[in-house]
C-alpha positions in Angstrom: 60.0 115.1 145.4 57.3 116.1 147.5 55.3 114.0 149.9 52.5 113.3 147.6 54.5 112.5 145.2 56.1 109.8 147.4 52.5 108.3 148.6 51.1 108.5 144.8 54.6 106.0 143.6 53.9 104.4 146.8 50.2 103.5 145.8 51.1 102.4 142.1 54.1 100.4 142.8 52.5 98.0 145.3 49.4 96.6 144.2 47.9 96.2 147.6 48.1 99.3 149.3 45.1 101.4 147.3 45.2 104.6 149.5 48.0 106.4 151.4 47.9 109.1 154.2 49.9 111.3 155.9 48.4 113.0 159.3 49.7 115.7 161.6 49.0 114.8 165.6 45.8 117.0 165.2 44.4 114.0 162.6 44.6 116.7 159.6 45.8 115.4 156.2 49.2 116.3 155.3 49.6 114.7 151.9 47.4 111.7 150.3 47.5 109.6 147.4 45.0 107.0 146.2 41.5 106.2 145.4 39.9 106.8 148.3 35.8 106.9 148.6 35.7 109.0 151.8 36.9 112.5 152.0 40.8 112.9 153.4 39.5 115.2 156.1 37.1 112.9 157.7 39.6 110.4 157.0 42.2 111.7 158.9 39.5 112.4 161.8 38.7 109.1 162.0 42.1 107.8 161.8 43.2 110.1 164.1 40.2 108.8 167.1 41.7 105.4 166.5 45.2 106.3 167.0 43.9 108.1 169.9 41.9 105.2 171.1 44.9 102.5 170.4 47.3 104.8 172.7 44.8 104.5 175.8 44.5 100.5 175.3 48.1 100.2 175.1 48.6 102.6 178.1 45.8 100.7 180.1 47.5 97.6 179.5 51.1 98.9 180.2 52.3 97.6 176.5 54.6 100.5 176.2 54.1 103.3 173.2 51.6 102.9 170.3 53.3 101.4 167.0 50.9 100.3 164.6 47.4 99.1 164.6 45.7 97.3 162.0 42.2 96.8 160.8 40.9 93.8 158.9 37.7 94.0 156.8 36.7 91.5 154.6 37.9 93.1 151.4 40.9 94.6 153.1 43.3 95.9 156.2 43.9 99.0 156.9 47.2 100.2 158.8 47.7 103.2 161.1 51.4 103.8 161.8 52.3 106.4 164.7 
């Protein structure tokens, strides 16, 4: 099964989670699945500034290695997972 393939069944099985992503360390988009309304690539740049942004809070702060970081909207949250 290939990794799209895992993110698409991901996507349809849980009726909250409407997009998944897979980045490299670069922020480029390995494999995606859902219905996004942005592009994958700027996607993954943005996501990618975030993780990037997340590991120097947590190394400012001494909290040890970026693990997750979550972003609540109104209509949803979105979750970056290192």
């Amino acid at each position: 099964m290939e990794l799209s393939e895992i993110l698409e069944s991901l996507v349809t099985r849980n009726s909250g989670v409407t997009v998944a992503a897979i980045l490299d360390t670069d922020g480029l988009a390995v494999a995606s699945a859902g219905e996004g309304s942005l592009d994958a690539e700027v996607v993954s740049a943005i996501a990618a500034n975030l993780v990037l942004s997340g590991e120097q809070l947590t190394d400012a702060f001494e909290q040890g290695e970026l693990q997750t970081a979550s972003l609540q909207g109104s209509q949803g949250t979105t979750v970056l997972a290192r």
